[in-house]
VEXDREN-2710 file (C-alpha; in Angstrom, 1 decimal):
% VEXDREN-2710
k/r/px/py/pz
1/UNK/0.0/0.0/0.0
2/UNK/1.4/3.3/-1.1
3/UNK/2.7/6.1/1.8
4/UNK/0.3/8.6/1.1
5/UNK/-3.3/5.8/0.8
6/UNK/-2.1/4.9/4.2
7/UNK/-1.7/8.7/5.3
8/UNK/-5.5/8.5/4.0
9/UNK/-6.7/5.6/6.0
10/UNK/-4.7/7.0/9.1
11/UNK/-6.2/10.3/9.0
12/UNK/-9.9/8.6/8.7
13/UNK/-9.3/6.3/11.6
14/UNK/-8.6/9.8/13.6
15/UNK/-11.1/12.0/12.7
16/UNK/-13.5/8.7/13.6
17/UNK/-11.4/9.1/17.0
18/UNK/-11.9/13.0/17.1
19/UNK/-15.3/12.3/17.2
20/UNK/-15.4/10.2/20.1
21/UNK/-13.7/13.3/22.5
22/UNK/-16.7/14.3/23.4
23/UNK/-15.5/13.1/27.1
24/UNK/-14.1/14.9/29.9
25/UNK/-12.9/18.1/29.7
26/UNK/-9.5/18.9/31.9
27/UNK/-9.2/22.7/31.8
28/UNK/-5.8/23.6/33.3
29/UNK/-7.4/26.6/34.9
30/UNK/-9.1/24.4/36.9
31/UNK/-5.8/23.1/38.1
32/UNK/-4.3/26.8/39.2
33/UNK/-3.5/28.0/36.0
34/UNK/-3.3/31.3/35.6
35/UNK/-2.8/33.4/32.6
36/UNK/-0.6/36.1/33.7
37/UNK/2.1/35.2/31.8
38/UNK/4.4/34.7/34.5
39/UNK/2.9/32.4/36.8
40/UNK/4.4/29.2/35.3
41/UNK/1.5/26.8/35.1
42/UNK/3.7/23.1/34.4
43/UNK/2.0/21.7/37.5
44/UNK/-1.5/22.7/36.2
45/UNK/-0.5/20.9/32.7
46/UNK/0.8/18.1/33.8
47/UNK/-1.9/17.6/36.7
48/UNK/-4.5/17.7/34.2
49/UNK/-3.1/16.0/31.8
50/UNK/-2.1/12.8/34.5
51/UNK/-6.2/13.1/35.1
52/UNK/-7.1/12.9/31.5
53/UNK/-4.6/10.3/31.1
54/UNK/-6.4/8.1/33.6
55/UNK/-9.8/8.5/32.2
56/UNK/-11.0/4.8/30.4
57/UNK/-12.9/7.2/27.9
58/UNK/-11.3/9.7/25.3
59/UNK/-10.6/13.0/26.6
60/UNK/-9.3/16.7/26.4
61/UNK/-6.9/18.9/28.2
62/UNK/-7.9/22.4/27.6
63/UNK/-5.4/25.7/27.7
64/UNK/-7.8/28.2/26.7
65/UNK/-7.0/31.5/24.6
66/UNK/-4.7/33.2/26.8
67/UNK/-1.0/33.8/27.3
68/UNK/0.6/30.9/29.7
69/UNK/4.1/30.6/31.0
70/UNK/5.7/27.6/31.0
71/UNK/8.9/26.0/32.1
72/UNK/9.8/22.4/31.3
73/UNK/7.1/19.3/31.2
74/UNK/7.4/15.8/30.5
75/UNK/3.8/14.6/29.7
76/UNK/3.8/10.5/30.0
77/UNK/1.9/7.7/28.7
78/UNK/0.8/5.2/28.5
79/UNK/-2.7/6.5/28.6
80/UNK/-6.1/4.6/29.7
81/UNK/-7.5/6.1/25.8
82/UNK/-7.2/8.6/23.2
83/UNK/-6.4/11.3/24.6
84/UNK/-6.4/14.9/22.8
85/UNK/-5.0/18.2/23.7
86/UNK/-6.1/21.4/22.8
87/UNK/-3.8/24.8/22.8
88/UNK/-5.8/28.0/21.9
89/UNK/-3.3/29.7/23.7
90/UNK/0.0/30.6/23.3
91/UNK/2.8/28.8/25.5
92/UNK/5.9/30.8/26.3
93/UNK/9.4/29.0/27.6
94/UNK/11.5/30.7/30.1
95/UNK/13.9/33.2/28.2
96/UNK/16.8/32.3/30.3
97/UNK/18.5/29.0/29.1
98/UNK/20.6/28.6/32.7
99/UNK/17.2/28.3/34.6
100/UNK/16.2/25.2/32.6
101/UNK/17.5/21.8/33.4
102/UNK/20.0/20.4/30.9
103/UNK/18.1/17.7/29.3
104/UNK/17.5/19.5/26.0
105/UNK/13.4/19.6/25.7
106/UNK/11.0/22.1/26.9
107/UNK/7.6/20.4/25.9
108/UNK/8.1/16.1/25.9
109/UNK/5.4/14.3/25.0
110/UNK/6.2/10.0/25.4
111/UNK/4.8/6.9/25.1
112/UNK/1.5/7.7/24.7
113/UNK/-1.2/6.0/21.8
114/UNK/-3.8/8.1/19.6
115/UNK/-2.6/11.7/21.0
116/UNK/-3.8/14.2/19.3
117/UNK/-2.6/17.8/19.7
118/UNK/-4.3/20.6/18.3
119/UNK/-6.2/24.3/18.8
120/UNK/-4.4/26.7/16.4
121/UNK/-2.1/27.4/19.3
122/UNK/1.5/28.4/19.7
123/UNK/4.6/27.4/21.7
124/UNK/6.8/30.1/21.8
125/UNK/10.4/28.6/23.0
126/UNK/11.2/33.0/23.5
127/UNK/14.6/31.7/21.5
128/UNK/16.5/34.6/20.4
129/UNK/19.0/35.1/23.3
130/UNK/19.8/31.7/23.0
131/UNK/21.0/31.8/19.8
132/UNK/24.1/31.5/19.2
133/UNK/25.2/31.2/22.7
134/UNK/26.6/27.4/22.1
135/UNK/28.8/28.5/18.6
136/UNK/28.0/26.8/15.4
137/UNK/27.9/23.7/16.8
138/UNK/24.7/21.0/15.1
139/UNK/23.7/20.3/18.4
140/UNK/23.8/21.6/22.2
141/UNK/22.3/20.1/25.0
142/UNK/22.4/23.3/27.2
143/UNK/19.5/24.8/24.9
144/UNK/15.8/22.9/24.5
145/UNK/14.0/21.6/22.0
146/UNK/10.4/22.9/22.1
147/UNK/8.7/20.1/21.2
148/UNK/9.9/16.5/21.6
149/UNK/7.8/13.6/20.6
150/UNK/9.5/10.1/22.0
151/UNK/7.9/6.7/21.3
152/UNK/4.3/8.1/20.3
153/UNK/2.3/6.1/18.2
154/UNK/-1.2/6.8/15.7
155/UNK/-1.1/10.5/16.7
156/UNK/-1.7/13.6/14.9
157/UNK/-0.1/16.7/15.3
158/UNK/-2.4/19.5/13.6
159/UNK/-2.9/23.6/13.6
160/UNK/0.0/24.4/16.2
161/UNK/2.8/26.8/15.6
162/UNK/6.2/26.3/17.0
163/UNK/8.1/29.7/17.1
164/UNK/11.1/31.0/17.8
165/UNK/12.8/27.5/19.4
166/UNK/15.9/28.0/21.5
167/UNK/17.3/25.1/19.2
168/UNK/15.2/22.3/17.0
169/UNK/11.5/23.2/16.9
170/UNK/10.7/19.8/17.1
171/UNK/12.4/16.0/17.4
172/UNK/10.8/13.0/16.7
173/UNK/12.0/9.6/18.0
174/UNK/11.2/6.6/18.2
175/UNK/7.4/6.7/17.1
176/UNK/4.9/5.2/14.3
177/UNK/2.2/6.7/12.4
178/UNK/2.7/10.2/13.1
179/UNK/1.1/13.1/11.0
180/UNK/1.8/16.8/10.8
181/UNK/-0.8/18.7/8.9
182/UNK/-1.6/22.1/9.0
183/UNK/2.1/22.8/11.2
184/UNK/3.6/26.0/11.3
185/UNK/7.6/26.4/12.2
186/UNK/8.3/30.4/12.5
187/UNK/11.7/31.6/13.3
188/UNK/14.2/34.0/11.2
189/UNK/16.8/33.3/9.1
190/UNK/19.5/33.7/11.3
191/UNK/18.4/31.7/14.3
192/UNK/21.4/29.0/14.9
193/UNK/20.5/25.0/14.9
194/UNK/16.7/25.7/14.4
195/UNK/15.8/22.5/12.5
196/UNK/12.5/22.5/11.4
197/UNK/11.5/19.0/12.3
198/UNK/14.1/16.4/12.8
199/UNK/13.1/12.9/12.4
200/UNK/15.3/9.6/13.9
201/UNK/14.7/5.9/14.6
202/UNK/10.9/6.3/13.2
203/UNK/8.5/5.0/10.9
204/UNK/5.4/6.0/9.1
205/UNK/5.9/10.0/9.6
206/UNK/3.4/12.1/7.5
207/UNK/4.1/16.2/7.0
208/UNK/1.6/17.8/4.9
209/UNK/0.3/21.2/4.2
210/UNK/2.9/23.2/6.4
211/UNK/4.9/26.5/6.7
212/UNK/8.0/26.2/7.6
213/UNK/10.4/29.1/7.5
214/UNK/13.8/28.8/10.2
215/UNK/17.6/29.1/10.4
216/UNK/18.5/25.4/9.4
217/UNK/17.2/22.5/7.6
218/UNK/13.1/22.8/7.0
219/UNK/13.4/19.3/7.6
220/UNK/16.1/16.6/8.2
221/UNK/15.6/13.0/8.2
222/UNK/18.3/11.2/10.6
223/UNK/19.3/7.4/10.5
224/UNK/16.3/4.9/11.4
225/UNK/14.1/7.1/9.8
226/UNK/11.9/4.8/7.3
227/UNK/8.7/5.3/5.4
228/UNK/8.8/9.4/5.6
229/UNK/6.3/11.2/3.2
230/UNK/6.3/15.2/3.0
231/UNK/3.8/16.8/0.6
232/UNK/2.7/20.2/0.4
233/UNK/5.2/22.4/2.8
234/UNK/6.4/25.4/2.0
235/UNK/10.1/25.6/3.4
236/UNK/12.0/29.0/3.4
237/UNK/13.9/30.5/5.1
238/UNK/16.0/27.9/5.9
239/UNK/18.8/25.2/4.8
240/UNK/15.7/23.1/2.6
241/UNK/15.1/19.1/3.2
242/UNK/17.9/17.1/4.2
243/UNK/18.5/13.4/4.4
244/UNK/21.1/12.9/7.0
245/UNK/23.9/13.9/7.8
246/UNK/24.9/10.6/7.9
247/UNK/27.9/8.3/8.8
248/UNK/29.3/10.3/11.3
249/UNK/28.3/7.5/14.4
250/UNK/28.7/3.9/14.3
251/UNK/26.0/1.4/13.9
252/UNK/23.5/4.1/12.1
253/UNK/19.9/2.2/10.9
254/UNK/19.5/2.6/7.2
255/UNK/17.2/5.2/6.2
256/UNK/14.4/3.6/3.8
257/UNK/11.8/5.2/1.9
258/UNK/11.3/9.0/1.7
259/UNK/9.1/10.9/-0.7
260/UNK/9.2/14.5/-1.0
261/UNK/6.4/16.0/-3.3
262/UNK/4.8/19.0/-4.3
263/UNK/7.1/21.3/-2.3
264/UNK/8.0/24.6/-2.8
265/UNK/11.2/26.4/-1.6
266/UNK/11.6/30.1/-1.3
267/UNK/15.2/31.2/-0.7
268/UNK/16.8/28.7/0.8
269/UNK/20.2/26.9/1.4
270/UNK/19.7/24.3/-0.1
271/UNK/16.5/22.3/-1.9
272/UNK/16.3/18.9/-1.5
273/UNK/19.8/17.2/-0.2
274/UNK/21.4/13.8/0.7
275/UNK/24.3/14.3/3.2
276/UNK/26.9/11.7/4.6
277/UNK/30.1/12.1/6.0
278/UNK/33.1/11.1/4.3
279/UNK/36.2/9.0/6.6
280/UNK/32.4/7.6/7.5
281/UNK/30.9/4.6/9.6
282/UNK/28.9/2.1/7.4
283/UNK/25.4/2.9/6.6
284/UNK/23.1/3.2/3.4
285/UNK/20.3/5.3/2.0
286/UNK/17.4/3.7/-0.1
287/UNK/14.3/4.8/-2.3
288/UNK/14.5/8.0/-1.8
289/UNK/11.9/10.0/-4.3
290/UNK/12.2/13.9/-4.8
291/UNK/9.4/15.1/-7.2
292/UNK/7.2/17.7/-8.5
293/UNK/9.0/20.4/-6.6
294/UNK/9.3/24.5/-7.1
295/UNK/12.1/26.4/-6.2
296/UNK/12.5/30.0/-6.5
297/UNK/15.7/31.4/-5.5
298/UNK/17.0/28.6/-3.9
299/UNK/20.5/28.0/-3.5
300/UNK/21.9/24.4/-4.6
301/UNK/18.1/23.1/-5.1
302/UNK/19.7/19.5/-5.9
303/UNK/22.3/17.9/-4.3
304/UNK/24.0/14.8/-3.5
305/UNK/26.7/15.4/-1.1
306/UNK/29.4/12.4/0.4
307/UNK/31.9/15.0/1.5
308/UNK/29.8/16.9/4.0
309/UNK/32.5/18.3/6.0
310/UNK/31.2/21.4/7.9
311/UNK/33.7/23.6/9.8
312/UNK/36.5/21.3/8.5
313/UNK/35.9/18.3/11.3
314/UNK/36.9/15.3/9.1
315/UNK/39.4/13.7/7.1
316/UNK/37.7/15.0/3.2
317/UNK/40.1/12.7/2.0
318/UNK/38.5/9.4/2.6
319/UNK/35.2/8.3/0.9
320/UNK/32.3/8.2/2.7
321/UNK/30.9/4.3/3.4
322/UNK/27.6/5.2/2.7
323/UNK/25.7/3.6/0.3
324/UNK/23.1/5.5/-1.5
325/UNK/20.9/3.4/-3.9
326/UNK/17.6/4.1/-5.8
327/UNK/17.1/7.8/-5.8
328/UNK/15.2/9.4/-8.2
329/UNK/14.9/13.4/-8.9
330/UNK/11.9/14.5/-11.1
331/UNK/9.7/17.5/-12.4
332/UNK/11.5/20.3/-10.4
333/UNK/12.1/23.6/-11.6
334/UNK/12.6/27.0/-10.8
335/UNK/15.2/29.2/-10.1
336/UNK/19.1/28.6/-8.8
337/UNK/20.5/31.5/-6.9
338/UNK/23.7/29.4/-8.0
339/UNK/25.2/28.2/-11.7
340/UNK/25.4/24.7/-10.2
341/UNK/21.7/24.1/-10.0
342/UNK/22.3/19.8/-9.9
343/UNK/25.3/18.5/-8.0
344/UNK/25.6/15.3/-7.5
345/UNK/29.0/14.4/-5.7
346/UNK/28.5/10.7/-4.6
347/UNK/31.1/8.5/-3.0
348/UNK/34.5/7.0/-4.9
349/UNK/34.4/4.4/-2.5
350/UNK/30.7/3.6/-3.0
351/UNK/29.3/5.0/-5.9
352/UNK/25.7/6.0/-5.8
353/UNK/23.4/3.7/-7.7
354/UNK/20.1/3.7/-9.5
355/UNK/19.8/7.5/-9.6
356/UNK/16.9/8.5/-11.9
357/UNK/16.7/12.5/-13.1
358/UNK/14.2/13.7/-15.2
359/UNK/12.6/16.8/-16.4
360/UNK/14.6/19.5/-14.4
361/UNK/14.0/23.2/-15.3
362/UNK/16.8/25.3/-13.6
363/UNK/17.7/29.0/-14.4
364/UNK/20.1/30.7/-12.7
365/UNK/19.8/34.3/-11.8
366/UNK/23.0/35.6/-10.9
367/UNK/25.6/37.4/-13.2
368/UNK/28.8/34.6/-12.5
369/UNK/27.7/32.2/-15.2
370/UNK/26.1/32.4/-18.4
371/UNK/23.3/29.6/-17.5
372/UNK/22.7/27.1/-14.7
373/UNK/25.3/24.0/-15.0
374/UNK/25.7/20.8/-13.4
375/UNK/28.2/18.9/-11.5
376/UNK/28.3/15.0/-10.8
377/UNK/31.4/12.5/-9.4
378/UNK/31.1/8.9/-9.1
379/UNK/27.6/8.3/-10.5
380/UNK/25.9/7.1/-14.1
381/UNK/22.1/8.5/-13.4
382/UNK/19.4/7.6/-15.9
383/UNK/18.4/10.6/-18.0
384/UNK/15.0/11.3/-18.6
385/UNK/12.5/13.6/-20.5
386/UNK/13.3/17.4/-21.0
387/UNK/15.9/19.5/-19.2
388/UNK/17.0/23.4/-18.9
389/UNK/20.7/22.1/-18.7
390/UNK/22.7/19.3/-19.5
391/UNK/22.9/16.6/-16.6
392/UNK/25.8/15.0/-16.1
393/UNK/27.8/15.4/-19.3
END
């Protein structure tokens, strides 16, 4: 069955769900919240949601229209039934990283079935003194994630905004059958290590009909990751959809089965990219499907890259050791805010295999070439229907 007739039948079975929270109602005013915006009300979430958790019906934790502080929760499952939660509000973090415990997540959701969080609210992780305040580094566990989903299973994850995040806007680990529709990521361009949504070590994970404009990659897919389907988001600002890095770590999962479709980019990094280390660990990258994709002043909008090197932290020397099979790159055009529109540098150890490109429509804008061009190293691709410049010659 393909990814996005099973996004279908997943999305039924929840809206039959939806229907059936109708139950209790666990307003977290009730519980001593207070909408002051600086009364921290954690105790009030996380008491209210322990109640609904409890309930052997399907029910709702409420956080009404209204401005909330909020310091660090971890709101744990397993849960008695479906249980949804509704943010109308908006959700603020505390602005100073040293007062936050050091276990890199603001909001955790974990191990809970058939969650549902929606509203049209916002968590705002208040982000932009944090910035920065690690270096360059990818990652820093001083500064918190603002949404973490770990080991959660046939939920949905629809009309909520994540802005300004202190670091990633949200990680996902661990879980199965989880959709984002309708999801919003708002932070500028020059907030540091502000992935959109980072996926690891999951399967089944649907993102449909989102915004999502940050300071790194829209989205990156990490190793584990396996049946991933994005369709409809609109990435930019930001460092566009990444597969990987990868091969940095030993004993990475394969990542199997990604489809990114009908996706525009507005002046990005980069468009849609494969990354791996080179002087890598083992791993491999399959089926991975790129099509029907716009890009309008997007720099790089196709790459394959097997010397990802950032900041010079790796011997560029050595091939990478990971194996990248059956990718395919098709109907995507625009523009290239740089003359090497298509690069596809695989590995000279490992060669890339079974790469399919067809019907790319690149123009550069900029005055330092004459035209887009393309660049490719230790791969044959398949050539296909009609193209703006030559591909691989």
């Amino acid at each position: 069955m393909g990814n996005l007739k099973m996004a279908a039948m997943f999305l039924l079975l929840l809206a039959s769900t939806a229907k059936a929270h109708s139950g209790a109602v666990f307003d977290v005013r009730k519980y001593g919240a207070k909408a002051d915006g600086k009364s921290d009300i954690s105790k009030a979430l996380c008491n209210a949601f322990k109640e609904a958790c409890a309930c052997p019906t399907p029910s709702k934790v409420l956080i009404p229209k209204r401005t909330f502080l909020l310091s660090q929760v971890t709101l744990e499952g397993p849960c008695k039934a479906p249980v949804k939660i509704v943010v109308r509000g908006t959700l603020k973090a505390l602005t100073d990283p040293g007062k936050m415990k050091v276990d890199g997540s603001w909001v955790t959701f974990q191990h809970i079935d058939r969650l549902t969080l929606s509203g049209g609210g916002t968590f705002d992780g208040q982000g932009s003194k944090a910035w920065g305040t690690c270096g360059l580094k990818s990652y820093c566990k001083q500064l918190p994630i603002n949404l973490r989903f770990n080991f959660i299973t046939n939920a949905i994850v629809e009309d909520i905004t994540s802005k300004d995040s202190k670091q990633f806007h949200v990680n996902v680990l661990g879980c199965n059958n989880l959709t984002f529709r309708r999801f919003t990521v708002s932070a500028p361009e020059h907030s540091i290590n502000t992935d959109g949504i980072h996926i690891g070590r999951s399967t089944g994970i649907y993102i449909t009909d989102s915004n999502i404009a940050t300071g790194d990659d829209c989205v990156s897919i990490g190793d584990g990751s396996r049946q991933i389907t994005i369709t409809k988001v609109t990435c930019g600002p930001g460092h566009g959809i990444s597969v990987g890095s990868l091969g940095k770590y030993e004993n990475e999962e394969p990542v199997v089965g990604v489809t990114v479709r009908n996706c525009t980019f507005f002046n990005t990094m980069n468009g849609v990219r494969i990354k791996t280390w080179p002087a890598s660990f083992q791993g491999s990258v399959s089926d991975m499907h790129f099509e029907d994709i716009i890009m309008n002043n997007v720099s790089s909008p196709v790459i394959i890259d097997q010397v990802y090197c950032p900041h010079n932290e790796c011997n560029a020397k050595l091939p990478s050791l990971v194996r990248i099979s059956n990718v395919s790159f098709k109907n995507i055009w625009g523009t290239s805010s740089t003359p090497v529109a298509v690069k596809l540098a695989c590995s000279s150890g490992i060669p890339c295999q079974g790469v399919e490109i067809a019907d790319i429509d690149l123009r550069y804008t900029g005055k330092e070439a004459r035209a887009a061009v393309s660049e490719c190293s230790n791969v044959r691709p398949k050539i296909f229907g009609k193209h703006s410049l030559a591909i691989c010659t």
